[in-house]
C-alpha positions in Angstrom: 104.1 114.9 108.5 104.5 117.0 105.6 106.1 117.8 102.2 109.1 120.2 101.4 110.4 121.5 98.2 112.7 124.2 97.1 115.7 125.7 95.1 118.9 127.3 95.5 121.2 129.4 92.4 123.8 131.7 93.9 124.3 132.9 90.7 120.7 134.6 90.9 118.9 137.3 92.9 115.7 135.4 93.4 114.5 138.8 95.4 114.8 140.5 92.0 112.0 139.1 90.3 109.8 137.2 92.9 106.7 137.7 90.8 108.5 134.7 89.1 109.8 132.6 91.5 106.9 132.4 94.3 104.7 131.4 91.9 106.9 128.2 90.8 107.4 127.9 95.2 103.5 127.9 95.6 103.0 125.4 92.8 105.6 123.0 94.2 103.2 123.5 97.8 100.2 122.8 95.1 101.0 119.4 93.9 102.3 118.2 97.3 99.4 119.1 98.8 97.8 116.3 99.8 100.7 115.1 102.3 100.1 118.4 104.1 96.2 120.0 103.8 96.3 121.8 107.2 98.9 124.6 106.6 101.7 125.5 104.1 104.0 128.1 103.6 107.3 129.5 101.7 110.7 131.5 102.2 112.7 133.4 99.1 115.9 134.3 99.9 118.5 135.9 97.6 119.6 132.4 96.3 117.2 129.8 97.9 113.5 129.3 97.5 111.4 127.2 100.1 108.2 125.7 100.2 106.0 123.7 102.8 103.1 121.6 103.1 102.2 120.5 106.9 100.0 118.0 108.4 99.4 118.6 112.2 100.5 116.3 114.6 102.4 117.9 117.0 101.6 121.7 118.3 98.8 121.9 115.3 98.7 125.7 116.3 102.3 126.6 116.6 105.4 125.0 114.5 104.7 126.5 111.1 107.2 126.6 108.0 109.2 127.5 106.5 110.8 128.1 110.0 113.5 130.7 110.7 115.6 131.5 113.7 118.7 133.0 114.8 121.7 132.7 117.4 123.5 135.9 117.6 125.2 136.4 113.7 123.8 132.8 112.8 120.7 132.8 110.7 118.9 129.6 109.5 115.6 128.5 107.8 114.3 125.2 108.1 112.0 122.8 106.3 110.8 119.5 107.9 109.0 116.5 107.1 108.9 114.0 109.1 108.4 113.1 113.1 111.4 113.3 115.6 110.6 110.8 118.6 113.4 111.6 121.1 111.8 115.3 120.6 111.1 115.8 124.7 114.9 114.5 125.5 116.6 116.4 122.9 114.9 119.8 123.7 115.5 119.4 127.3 119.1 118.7 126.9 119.2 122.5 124.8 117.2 123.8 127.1 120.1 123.0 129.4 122.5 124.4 127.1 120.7 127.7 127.2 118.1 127.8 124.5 114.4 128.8 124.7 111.5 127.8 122.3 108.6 129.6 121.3 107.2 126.4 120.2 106.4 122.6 121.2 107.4 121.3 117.7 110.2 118.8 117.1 111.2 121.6 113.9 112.4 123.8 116.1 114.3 121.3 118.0 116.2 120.5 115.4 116.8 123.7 114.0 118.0 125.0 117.5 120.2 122.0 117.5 121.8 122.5 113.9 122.6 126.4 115.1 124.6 124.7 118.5 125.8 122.1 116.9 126.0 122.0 112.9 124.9 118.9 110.5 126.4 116.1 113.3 123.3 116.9 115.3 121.2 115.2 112.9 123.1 112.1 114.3 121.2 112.7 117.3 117.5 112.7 115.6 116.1 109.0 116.7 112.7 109.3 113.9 111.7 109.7 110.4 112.4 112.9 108.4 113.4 114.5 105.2 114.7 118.4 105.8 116.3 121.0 104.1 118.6 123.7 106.1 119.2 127.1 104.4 122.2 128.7 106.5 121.7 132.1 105.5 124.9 133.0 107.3 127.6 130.5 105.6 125.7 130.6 102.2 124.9 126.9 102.4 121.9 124.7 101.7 121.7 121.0 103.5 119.5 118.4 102.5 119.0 115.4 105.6 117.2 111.4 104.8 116.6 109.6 108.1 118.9 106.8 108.1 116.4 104.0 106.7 114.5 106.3 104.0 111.5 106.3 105.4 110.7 109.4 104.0 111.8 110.3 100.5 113.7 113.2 98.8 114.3 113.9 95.5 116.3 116.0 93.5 117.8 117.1 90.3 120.1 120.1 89.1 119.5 122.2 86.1 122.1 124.6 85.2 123.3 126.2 88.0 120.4 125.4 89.9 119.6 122.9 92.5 116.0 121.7 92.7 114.3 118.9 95.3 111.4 117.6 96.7 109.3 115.4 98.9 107.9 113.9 95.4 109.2 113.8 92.0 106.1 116.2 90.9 107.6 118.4 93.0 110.5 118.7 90.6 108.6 119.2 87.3 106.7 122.4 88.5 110.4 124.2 88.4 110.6 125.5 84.7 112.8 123.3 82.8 112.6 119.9 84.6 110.7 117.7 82.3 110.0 113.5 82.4 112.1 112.0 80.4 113.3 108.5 80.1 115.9 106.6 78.7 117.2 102.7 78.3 118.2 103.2 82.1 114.5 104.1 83.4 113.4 101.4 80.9 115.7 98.9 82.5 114.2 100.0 86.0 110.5 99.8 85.5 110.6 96.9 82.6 113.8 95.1 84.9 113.2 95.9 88.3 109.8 97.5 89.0 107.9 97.8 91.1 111.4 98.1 93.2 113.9 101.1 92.0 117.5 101.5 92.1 118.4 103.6 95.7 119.3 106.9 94.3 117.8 106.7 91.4 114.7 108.6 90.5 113.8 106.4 87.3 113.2 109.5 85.5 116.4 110.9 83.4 118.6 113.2 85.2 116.9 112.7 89.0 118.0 111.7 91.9 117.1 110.2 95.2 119.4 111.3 98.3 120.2 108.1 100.0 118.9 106.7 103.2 121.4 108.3 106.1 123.0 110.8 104.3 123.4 114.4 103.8 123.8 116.7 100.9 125.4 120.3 100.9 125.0 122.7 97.4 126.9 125.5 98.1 126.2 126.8 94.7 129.9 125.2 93.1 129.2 121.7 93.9 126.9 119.0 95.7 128.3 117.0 98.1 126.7 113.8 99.2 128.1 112.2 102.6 126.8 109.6 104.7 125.8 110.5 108.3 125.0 106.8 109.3 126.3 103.4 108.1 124.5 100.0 109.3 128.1 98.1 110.4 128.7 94.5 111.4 130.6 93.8 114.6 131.0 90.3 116.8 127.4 89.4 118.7 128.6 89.0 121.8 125.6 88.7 124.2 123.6 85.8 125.0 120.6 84.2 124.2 118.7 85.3 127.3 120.3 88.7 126.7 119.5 89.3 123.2 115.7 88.1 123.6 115.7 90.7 126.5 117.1 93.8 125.0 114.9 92.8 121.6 112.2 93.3 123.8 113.0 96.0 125.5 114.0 98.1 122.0 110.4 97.0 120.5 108.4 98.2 123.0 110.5 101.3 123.4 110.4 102.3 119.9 106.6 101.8 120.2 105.8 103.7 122.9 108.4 106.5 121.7 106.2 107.1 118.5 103.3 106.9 119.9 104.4 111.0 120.3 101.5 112.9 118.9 99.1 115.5 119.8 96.4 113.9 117.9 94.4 110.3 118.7 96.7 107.2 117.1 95.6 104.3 115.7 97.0 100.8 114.5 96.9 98.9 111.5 95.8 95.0 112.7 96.4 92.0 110.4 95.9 89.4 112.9 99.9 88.8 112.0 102.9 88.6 114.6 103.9 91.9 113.5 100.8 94.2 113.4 99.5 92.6 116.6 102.7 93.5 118.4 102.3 97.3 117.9 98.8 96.9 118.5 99.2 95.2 122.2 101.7 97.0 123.1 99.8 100.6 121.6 96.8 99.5 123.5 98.5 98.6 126.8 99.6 102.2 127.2 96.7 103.7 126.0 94.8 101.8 128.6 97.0 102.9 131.1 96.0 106.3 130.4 92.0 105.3 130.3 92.2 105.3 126.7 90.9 102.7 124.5 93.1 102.3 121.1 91.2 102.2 117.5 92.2 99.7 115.1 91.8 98.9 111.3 92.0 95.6 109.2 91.3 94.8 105.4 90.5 92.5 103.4 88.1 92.3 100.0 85.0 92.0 98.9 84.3 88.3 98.2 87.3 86.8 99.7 85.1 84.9 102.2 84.0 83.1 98.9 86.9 83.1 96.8 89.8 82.8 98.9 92.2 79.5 97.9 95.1 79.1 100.1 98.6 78.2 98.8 102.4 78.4 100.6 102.1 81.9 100.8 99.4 82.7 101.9 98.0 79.3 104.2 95.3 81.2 105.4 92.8 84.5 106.2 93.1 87.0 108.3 89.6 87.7 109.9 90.0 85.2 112.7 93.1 86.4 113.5 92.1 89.8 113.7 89.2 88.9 115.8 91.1 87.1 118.2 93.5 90.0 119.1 90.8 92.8 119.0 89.2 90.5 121.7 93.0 90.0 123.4 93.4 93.5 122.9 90.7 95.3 123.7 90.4 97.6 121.0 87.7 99.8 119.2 88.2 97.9 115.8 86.6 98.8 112.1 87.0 96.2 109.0 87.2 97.3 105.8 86.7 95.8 102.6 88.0 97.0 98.8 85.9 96.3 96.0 86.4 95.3 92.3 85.8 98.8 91.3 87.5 100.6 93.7 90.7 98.5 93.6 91.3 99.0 89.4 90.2 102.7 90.0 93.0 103.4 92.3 95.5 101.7 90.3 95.8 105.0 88.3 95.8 106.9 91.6 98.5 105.1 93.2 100.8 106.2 90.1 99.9 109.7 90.7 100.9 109.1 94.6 104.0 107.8 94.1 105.2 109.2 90.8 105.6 105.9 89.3 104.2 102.6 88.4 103.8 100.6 91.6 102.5 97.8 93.4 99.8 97.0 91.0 96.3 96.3 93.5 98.8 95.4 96.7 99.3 99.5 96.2 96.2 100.6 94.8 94.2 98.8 97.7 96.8 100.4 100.2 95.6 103.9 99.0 92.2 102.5 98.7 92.4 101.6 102.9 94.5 104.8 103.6 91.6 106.7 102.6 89.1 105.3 104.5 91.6 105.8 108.0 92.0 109.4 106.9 88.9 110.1 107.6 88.9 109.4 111.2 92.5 109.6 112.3 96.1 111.3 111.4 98.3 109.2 112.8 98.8 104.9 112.2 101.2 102.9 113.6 102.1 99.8 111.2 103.9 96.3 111.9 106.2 96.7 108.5 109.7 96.2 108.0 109.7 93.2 110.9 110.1 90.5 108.2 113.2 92.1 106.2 114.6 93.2 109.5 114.5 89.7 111.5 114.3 87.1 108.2 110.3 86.5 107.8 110.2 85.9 104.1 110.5 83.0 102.4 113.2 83.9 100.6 115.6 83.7 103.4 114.9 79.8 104.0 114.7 78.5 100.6 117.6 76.8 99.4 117.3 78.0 96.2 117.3 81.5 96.6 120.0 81.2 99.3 122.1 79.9 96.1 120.7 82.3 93.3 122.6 84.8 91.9 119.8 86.9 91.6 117.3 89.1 93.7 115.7 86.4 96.3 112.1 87.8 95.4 112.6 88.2 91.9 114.8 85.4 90.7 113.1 84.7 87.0 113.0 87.7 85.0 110.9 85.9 82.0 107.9 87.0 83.2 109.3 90.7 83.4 110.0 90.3 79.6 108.3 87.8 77.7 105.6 90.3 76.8 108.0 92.7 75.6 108.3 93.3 71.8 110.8 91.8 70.4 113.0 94.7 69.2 112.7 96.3 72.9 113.9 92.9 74.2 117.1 93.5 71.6 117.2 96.9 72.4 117.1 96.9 76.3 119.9 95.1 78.1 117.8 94.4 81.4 118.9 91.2 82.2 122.6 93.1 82.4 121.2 95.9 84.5 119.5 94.0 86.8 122.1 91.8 87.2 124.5 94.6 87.8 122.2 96.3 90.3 122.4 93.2 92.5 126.3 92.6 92.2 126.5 96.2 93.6 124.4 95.3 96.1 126.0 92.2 97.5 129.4 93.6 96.9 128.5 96.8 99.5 127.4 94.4 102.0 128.4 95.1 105.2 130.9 92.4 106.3 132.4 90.7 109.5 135.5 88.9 108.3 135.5 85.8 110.9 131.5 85.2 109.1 130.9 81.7 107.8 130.4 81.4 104.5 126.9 80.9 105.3 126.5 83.7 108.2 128.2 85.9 104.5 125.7 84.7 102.4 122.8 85.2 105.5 124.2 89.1 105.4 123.8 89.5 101.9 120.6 88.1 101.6 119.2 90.9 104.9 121.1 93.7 103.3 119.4 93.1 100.0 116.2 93.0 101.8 117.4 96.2 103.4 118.4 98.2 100.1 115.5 96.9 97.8 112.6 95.3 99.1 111.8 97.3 102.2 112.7 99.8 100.5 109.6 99.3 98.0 107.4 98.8 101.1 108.4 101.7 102.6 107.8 104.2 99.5 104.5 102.3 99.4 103.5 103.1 102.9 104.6 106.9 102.5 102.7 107.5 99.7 99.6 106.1 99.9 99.4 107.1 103.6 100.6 110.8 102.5 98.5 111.1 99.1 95.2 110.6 102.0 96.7 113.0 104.3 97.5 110.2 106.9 100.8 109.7 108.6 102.5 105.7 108.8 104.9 105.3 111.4 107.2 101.7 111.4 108.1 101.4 114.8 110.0 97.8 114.1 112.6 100.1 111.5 113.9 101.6 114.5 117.4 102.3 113.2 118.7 101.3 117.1 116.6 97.8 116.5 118.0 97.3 112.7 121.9 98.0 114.3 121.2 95.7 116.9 119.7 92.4 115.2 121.4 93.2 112.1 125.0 91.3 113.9 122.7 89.0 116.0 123.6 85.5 114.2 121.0 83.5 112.2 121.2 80.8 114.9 119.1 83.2 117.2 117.0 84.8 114.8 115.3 81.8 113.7 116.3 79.2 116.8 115.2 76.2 116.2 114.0 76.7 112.6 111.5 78.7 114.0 110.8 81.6 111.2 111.5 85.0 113.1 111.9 83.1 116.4 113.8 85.9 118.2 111.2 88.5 117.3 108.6 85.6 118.7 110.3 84.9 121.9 111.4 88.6 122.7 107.4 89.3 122.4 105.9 86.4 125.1 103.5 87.9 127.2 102.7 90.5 124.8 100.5 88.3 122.9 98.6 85.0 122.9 100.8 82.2 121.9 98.3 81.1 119.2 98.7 84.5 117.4 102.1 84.7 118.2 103.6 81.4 116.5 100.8 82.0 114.2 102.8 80.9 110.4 103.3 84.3 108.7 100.3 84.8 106.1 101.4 88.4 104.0 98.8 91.6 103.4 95.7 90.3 101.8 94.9 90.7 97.9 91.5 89.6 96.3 91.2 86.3 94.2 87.9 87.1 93.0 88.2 85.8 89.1 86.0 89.1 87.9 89.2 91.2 88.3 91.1 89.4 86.9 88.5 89.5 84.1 88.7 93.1 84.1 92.4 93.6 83.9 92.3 91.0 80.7 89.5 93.2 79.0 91.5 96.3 79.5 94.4 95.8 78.9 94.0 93.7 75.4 91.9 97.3 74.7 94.8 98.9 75.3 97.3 97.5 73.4 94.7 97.4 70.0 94.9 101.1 70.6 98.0 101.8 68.3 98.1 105.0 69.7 98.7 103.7 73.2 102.7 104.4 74.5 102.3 101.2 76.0 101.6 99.7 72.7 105.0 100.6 71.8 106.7 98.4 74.3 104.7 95.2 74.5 103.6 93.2 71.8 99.7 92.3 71.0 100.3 88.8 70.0 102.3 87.6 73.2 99.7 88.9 75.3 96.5 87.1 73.9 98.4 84.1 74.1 99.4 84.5 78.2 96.1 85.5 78.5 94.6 82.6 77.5 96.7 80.6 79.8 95.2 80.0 83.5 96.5 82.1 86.1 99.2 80.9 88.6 98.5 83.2 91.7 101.5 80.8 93.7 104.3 81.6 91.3 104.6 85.6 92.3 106.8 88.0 89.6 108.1 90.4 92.3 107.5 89.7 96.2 104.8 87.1 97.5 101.8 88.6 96.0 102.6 89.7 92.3 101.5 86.5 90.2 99.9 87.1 86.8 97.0 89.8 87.8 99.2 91.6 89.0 101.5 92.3 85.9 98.3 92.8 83.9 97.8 95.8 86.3 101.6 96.7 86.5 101.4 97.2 82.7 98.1 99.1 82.9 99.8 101.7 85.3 102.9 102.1 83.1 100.3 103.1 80.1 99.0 105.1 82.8 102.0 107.1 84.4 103.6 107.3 80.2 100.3 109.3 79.4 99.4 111.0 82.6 103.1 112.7 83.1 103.6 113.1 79.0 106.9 111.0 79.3 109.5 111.7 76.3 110.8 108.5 75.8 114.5 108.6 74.5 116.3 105.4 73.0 
């Protein structure tokens, strides 16, 4: 895994003055550093600069980038992030077309496979990835997102110049690119946050390339394509068939990227999902006399502290004991202290450019570090609950009939802090409202659906566009930001096609939440865990935190000279902080109640003073 970055003007001769332009390549490798310390690298051409920061996972001596090869006349230089798990298949199948490899990397796989076969071979790339192609030859830069946007890219164009990145940081080190924010970026941290538009970068001026597209600069124009759309067609096979090829996908998506060079190791909740991976991680592993290591977390005092409610009914540690046993698995628990957790709320900005999670991040980056310290590679049970209707959310009557974001439904709590001018000021309830009706309206439809089996689809693709969305970015950049790569074997793009058109009728049978993931999984696990009721990631209820959000962030808003002080007003706040906390009524998701906007608003003071934000109204 690794980050790219780079810039094309064909109006320029970078070559002329490179005592200019490598240094603005090498600090682009500088602040992305941290999601690749093993090697790094860049390429100036006449009109495109490259740069690349690798973490080793597969050939850690060989595969190093900026990569470029040839085919008689056609010359190309690569840049790769990401992990391609079809990797054996596809270079066998160019071997057999005639070409030969110097390496045992999956870049050179797909740069071999770009110079056969142009862009449409990306359609072939079953993984994770962000890439940039310069074609030397046709004068032509290509930017690739895997089809689920797993891994992020950036960009922005200045001039005559395009400029992207792994990371928005990446963008600010090009001379000229600055943070700036208008009502829009307002609208999407005060409005939508800790989710973001897709294709939006927050900041003024930058963009995201979309999940399963392409975009070509050829130094007139950017073009911006779609490679892969998720399409809705008739489910035509039965039950007994769909439970079987669920399975069989699952299991072959875990064992495909299980591909590394390097040991793996799981994340384990005790959950359906996590324990999935890990049985089926640890049955292969043990078939190669290998014995699979395995992480959980949880926090400091919870064993005290903890008060269950409907979303989370009940802990994880006897769970997770339960399927190390099952399992058989070298297993390490972790914990997250006070301290820690509100230290690394500032730290999780910096990761992902933006204010976040709040602590559900901040502990994330917290437990990343820890893994990083013993392994390179984790396999994760995310994405299962957006993919195969685990959240609440998709069983409640009300938010089956809300107009509104299922996860996010009231937006008072998003804005009754806000001063009262910025409330005037700032049409959020518009934009966010807007957002969603874009949403809904690009849904992909089957016109013989019910109008239930419609609203069913609009209620998954939303989960799709926005909320795993949010989980994903949080698992790249808090894995990434330790040096640690998370694969999410259950976002297989084969798995999301296929149960995307299997009716709700199957995927919760019997009114059994996630019923088809369940029953395509028997034998896998023990029944207990595996119609275990879903309990989400862990987050502390230790009243001192709380205490210590209250105490900052009241100093923080007395300090007039805050930029947060400018946004939320001082009188609000003391009053809904003297109100008790309601950790069962969540903001944003299942686990942002009231903490957890005291921290959100801490991190936006944070990331409008760490990046020196110019605010424009």
């Amino acid at each position: 895994m690794c980050g790219i970055a780079g810039f094309s003007n064909f109006h320029l001769n970078f070559r002329e003055e490179p005592g200019k332009w490598y240094p603005i390549l090498q600090n682009m490798n500088k602040v992305q550093k941290h999601r690749g310390p093993d090697a790094d690298g860049v390429f100036l051409s006449r009109c495109c600069g490259l740069s690349h920061v690798r973490l080793s996972i597969l050939d850690p001596q060989g595969g190093l980038q900026p990569m470029t090869r040839q085919l008689e006349n056609h010359c190309c230089t690569i840049c790769f992030n990401g992990e391609i798990y079809n990797m054996p298949a596809l270079k066998k199948e160019l071997e057999e077309e005639g070409m030969e490899f110097s390496t045992a990397c999956d870049t050179e796989v797909i740069l071999a496979g770009y110079l056969l076969h142009g862009r449409e071979y990306v359609k072939r790339l079953n993984g994770i990835f962000a890439f940039c192609i310069w074609d030397e030859s046709r004068r032509l830069l290509t930017l690739f997102r895997d089809r689920l946007g797993v891994k992020p890219l950036f960009y922005t164009q200045l001039g005559d110049t395009l400029i992207f990145s792994s990371e928005i940081k990446g963008l600010f080190q090009f001379p000229g690119v600055e943070p700036l924010l208008d009502k829009e970026g307002l609208c999407e941290i005060f409005g939508l946050g800790p989710a973001k538009s897709y294709g939006k970068g927050v900041f003024q001026n930058i963009s995201e390339l979309l999940p399963g597209h392409y975009l070509e600069f050829d130094g007139n124009r950017i073009c911006q394509e779609p490679y892969w759309r998720l399409e809705s067609h008739p489910h035509e096979d039965s039950w007994e068939s769909t439970v079987e090829k669920t399975g069989f996908l699952i299991t072959d998506a875990v064992r495909l990227q299980m591909l590394s060079d390097v040991p793996i190791c799981t994340f384990l909740s005790g959950g359906v999902d996590s324990s999935l991976v890990t049985a089926i991680c640890s049955r292969e592993l043990a078939a190669q006399g290998k014995q699979l290591d395995t992480y959980s977390f949880d926090f400091t005092g919870n064993d005290a502290n903890f008060r269950a409610n409907a979303f989370q009914p009940t802990q994880d540690r006897p769970w997770v004991d339960k399927m190390t046993a099952w399992a058989k698995t070298n297993h390490r628990y972790l914990e997250c202290g006070n301290e820690a957790l509100y230290e690394y709320l500032f730290e999780a900005v910096d990761a992902r450019d933006l204010p976040c999670m709040a602590d559900v991040e901040s502990s994330m980056l917290y437990f990343c570090r820890q893994v990083s310290a013993r392994h390179k590679v984790t396999l994760t049970g995310e994405c299962a609950d957006e993919i195969f209707g685990g959240y609440p959310w998709f069983h409640k009557k009300e938010c089956f009939e809300a107009h509104a974001f299922p996860w996010s439904m009231d937006l008072t709590p998003r804005t009754m802090l806000l001063k009262d001018e910025i409330q005037s000021l700032l049409p959020i309830k518009e934009y966010v409202n807007a957002a969603y009706e874009n949403t809904v309206r690009d849904t992909p439809r089957l016109a013989e659906d019910s109008p239930e089996e419609k609203r069913r689809r609009e209620i998954s693709w939303l989960n799709l566009r926005w909320f795993m969305q949010t989980l994903l970015d949080r698992m790249d950049r808090t894995s990434m930001h330790t040096g640690l790569e998370a694969r999410v074997p259950l976002a297989d793009h084969r798995i999301v096609e296929y149960v995307w058109n299997v009716p709700w009728s199957m995927k919760c049978r019997n009114g059994q939440v996630k019923g088809l993931l369940r029953e395509a999984s028997r034998g896998l696990l023990p029944d207990e865990v595996l119609f275990r009721k879903k309990s989400p990631y862990p987050k502390t209820y230790d009243p001192a935190y709380e205490g210590l959000l209250k105490k900052r962030l009241l100093e923080v808003l007395q300090d007039s000279s805050s930029p947060l002080s400018d946004f939320i007003d001082l009188k609000k706040t003391k009053a809904f902080l003297e109100c008790p906390s309601d950790y069962g009524r969540p903001f944003y998701g299942q686990l942002m109640a009231g903490p957890q906007l005291l921290a959100y608003l801490l991190q936006i003071n944070y990331w409008l003073e760490r990046y020196r934000i110019r605010v424009q109204l």
